[in-house]
C-alpha positions as CSV (number, residue, x, y, z in Angstrom):
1,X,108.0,-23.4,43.1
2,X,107.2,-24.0,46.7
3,X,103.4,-23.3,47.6
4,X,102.1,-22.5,50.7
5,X,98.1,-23.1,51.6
6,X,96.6,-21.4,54.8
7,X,93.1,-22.8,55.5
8,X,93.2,-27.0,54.2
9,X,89.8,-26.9,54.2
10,X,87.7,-27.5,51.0
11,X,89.0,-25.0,48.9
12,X,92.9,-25.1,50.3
13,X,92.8,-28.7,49.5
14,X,91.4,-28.4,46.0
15,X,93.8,-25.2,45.2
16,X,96.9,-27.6,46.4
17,X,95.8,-30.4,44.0
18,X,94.7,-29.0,41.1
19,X,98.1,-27.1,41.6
20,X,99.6,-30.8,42.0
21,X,98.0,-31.6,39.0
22,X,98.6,-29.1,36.6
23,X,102.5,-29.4,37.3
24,X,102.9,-25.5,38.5
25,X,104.8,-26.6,41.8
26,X,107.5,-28.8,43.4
27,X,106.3,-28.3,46.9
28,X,103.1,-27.5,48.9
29,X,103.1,-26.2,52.6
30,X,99.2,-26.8,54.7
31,X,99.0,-24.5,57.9
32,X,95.4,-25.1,59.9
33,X,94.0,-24.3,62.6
34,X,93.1,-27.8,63.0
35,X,96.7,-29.2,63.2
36,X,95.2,-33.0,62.5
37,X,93.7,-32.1,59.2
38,X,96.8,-30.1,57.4
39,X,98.7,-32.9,58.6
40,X,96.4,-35.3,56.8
41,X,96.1,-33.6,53.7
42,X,99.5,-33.2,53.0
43,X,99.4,-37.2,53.3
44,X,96.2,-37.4,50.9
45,X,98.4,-35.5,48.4
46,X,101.9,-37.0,48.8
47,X,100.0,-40.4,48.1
48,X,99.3,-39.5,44.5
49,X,102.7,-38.6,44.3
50,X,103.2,-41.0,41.6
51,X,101.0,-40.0,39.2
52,X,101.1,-36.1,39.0
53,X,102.5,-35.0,35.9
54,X,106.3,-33.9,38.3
55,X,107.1,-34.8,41.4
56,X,105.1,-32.7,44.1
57,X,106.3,-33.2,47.9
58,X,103.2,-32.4,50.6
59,X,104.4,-31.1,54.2
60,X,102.2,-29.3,57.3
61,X,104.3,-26.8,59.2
62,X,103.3,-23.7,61.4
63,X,102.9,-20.4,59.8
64,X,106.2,-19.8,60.1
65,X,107.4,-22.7,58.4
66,X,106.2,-20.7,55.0
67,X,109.1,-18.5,54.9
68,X,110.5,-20.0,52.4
69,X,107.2,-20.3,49.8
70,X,107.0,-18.6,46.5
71,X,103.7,-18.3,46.5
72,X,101.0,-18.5,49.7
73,X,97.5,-18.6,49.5
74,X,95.6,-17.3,52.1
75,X,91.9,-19.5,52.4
76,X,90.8,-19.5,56.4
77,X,87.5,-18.5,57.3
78,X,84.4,-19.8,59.2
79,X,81.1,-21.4,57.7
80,X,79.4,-18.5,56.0
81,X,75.9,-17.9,58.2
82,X,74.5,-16.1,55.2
83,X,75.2,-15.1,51.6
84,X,76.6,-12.0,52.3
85,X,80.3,-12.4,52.3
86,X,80.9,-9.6,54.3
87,X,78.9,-11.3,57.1
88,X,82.6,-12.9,57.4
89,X,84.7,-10.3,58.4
90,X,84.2,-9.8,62.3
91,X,85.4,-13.7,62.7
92,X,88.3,-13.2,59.8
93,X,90.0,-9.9,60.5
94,X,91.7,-10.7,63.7
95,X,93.0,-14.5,62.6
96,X,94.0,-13.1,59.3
97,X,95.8,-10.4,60.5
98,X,97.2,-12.5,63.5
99,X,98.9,-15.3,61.1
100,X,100.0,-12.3,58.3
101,X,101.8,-10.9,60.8
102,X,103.6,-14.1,61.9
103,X,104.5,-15.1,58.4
104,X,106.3,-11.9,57.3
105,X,107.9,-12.0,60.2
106,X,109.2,-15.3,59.6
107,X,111.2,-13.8,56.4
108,X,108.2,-14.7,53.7
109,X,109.3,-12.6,50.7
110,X,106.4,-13.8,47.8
111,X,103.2,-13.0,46.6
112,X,99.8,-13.1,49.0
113,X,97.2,-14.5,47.2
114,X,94.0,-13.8,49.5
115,X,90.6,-15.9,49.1
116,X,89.3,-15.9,52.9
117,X,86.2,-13.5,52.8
118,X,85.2,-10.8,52.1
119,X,88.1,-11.0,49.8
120,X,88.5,-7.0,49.2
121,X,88.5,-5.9,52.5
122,X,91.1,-9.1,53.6
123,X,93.4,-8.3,51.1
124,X,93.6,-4.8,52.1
125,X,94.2,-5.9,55.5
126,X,97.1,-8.3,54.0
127,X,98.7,-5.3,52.3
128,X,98.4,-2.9,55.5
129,X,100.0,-5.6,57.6
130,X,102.2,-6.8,55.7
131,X,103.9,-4.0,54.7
132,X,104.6,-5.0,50.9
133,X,103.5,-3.6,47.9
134,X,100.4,-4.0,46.8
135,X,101.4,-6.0,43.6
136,X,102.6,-8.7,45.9
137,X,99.0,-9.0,47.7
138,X,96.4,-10.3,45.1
139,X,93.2,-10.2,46.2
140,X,90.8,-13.2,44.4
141,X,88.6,-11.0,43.7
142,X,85.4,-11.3,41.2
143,X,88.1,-13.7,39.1
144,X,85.7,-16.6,39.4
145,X,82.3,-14.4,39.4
146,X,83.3,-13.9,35.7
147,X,83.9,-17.5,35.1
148,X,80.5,-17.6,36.3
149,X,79.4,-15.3,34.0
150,X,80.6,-16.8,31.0
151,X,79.9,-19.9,32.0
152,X,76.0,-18.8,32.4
153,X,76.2,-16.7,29.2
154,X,77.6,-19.6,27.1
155,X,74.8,-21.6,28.6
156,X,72.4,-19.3,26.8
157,X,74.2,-18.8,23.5
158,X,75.7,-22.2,23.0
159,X,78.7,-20.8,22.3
160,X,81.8,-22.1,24.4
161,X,82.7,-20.2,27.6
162,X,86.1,-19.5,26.0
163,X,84.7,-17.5,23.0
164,X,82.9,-15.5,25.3
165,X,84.2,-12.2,27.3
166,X,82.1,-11.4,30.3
167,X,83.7,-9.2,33.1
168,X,81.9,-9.2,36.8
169,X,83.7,-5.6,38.3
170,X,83.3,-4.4,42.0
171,X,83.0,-6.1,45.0
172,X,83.1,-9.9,45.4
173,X,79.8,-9.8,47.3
174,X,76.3,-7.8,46.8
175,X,77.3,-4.8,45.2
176,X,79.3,-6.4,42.4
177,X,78.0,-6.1,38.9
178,X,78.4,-6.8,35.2
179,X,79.7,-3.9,32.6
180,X,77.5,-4.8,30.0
181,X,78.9,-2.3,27.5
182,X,82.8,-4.3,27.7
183,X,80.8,-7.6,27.5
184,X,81.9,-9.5,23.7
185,X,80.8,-12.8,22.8
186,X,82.5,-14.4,19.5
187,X,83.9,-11.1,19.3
188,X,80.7,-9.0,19.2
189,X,79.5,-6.6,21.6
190,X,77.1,-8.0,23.8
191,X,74.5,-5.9,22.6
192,X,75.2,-6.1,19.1
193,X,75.0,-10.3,19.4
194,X,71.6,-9.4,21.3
195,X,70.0,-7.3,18.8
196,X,71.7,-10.5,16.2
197,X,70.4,-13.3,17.9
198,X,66.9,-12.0,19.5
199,X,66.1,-15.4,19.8
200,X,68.3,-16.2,22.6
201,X,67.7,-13.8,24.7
202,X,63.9,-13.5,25.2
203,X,62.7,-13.3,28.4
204,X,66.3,-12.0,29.3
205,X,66.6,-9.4,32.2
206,X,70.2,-8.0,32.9
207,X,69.6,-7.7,36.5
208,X,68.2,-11.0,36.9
209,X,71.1,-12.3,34.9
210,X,73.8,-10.5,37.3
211,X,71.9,-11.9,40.3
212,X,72.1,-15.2,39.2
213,X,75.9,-15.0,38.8
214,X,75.9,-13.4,42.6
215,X,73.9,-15.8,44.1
216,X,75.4,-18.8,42.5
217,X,78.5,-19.6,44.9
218,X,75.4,-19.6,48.1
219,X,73.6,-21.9,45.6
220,X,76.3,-24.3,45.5
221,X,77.2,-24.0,48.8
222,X,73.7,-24.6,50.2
223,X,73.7,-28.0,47.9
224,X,77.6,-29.8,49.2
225,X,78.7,-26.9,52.1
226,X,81.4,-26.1,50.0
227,X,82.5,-24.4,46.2
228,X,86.0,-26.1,45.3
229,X,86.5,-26.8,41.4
230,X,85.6,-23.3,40.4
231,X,87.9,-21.7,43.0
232,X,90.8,-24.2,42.7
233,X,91.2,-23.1,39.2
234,X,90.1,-19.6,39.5
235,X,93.6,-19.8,42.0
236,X,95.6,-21.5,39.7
237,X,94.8,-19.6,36.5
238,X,96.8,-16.7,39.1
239,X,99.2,-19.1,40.2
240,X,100.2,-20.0,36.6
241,X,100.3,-16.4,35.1
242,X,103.0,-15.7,38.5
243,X,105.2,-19.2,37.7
244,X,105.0,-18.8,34.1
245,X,105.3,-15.0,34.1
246,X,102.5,-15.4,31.4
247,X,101.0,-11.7,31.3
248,X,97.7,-12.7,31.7
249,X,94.8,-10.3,32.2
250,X,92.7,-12.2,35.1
251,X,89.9,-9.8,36.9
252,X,91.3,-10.0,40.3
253,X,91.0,-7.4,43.0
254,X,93.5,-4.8,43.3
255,X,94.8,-1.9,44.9
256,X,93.2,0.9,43.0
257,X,95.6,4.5,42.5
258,X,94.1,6.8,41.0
259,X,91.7,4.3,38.5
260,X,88.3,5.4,38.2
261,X,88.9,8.1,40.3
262,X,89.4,5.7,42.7
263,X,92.4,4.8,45.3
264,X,93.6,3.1,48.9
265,X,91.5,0.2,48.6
266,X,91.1,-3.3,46.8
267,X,88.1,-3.6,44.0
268,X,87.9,-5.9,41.1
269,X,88.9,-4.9,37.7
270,X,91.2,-6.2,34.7
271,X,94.8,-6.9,35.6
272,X,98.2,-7.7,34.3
273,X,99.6,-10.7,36.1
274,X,102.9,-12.0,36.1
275,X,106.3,-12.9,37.7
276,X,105.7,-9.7,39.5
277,X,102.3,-10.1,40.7
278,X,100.1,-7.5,39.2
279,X,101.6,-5.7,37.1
280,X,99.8,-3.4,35.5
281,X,95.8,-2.2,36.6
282,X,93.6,-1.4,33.8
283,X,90.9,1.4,33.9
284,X,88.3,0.3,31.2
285,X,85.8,2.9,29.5
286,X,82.4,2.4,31.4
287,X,79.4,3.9,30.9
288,X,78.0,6.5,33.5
289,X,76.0,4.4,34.9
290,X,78.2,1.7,35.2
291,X,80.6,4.1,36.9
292,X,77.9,4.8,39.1
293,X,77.9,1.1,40.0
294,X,81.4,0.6,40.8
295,X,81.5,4.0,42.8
296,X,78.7,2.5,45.1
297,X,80.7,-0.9,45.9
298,X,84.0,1.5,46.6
299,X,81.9,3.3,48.9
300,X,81.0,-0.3,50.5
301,X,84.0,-1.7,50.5
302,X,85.8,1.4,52.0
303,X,83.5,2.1,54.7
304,X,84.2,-1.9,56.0
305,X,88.1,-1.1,55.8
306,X,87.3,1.4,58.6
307,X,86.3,-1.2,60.4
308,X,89.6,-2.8,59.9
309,X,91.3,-0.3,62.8
């Protein structure tokens, strides 16, 4: 599989390695702005060459040097001024759509994965300039905000992050939030393992939880100028369901149709991923006011993909 990475800043660079490390690619492609440093990573990770579990080769090209990748991940953007993502948009939207263009052009025929922020509205703009269907354009979505989640939640419980079932829907950015009512840990419902385990939870407030789990990318970001490892593997748990055509369900954003009453833009909920991209949306049973919820960050979202004209 041949990888392509736009952006070889701190998360491009982690997303190619950990890909380099987990063996899910045979080639990886850096395009930058900044010539110099794709250049240089591409040497940082052809130098480890010997020890990754198969043999990964590391080249920088131009964006149209990525015709020929499987898979391109799109990560380019400025330094975040503030915690709101969508702060990013006026400095992302013409360079995104800019180097898009240039790659389809070039004969790219794969699947978009799109990180650069704010990741709905980008990947809409990826699918509108592209031209391809939207199972092809992925957007990243609130994939890792649910890591986040669990992460958080397992914290609490003591029970391991894996045993635990915590879904953040909406937008990747303010208005996202948690459906409490499809939340399971060790195969309880959330509330049901509350109203168990009283114990654990005192002093717990929902929203305060939820902000938490919103405000924790700034957090890390505020203490290194970055967030890498949770990303990386965020974008290589997709990366794997595409190569291995595993049918994973991954909360990524998507290009609702009709879901939730919902359609023509990206939003985060449950998806099918494989060889395909995503193959299949799922529209889960929320609660009214939960609905409510994920209405508000449509409306959000939507009225910044005007902005996108």
């Amino acid at each position: 599989m041949k990888l392509g990475i736009v952006g070889a800043g701190f998360a491009g660079e982690i997303i190619a390695y950990t890909a380099a490390m987990k063996g899910l690619c045979q080639e990886i492609y850096f395009v930058d702005i900044n010539e110099k440093k794709a250049i240089s990573q591409a040497m940082d990770i052809n130098d480890a060459r010997f020890y990754y579990p198969n043999d990964v080769k590391s080249y920088s090209c131009d964006y149209e040097g990525l015709y020929e990748c499987d898979i391109i991940v799109l990560t380019s953007g400025g330094i975040p001024e503030t915690s709101d993502r969508l702060d990013e948009l006026k400095t992302n939207k013409k360079v995104v759509s800019q180097y898009t263009k240039r790659i389809v052009d070039s004969g790219f025929k794969g699947i978009f994965i799109v990180v650069s922020n704010p990741c709905d509205i980008m990947a809409y703009l990826v699918k509108k300039v592209s031209g391809f269907e939207s199972s092809r354009v992925i957007g990243a979505g609130t994939a890792l905000d649910s890591s986040r989640a669990n992460s958080l939640l397992s914290k609490i419980t003591g029970i391991s992050a894996k045993s635990i079932n915590a879904i953040v829907m909406g937008e990747h950015g303010e208005s996202q939030f948690i459906p409490w009512s499809q939340v399971k840990i060790a195969g309880l419902s959330f509330y049901d393992y509350k109203n168990k385990y009283k114990d654990q939870f005192i002093n717990f407030k929902e929203d305060d939880f939820e902000d938490q789990v919103r405000k924790r990318g700034w957090e890390i970001y505020l203490g290194k100028s970055s967030t890498q490892y949770g990303i990386a593997n965020t974008i290589n748990a997709i990366i794997s369901a595409i190569v291995h055509d595993e049918n994973k369900v991954i909360n990524v954003s998507a290009m609702l149709n009709g879901q939730y009453g919902l359609d023509d833009l990206y939003i985060s909920t449950p998806c099918l991923i494989n060889k395909n991209g995503i193959e299949k949306i799922f529209e889960l049973p929320l609660e009214a006011c939960e609905l409510k919820k994920l209405n508000k960050a449509a409306e959000l979202i939507k009225s910044y993909n005007k902005a996108l004209v």
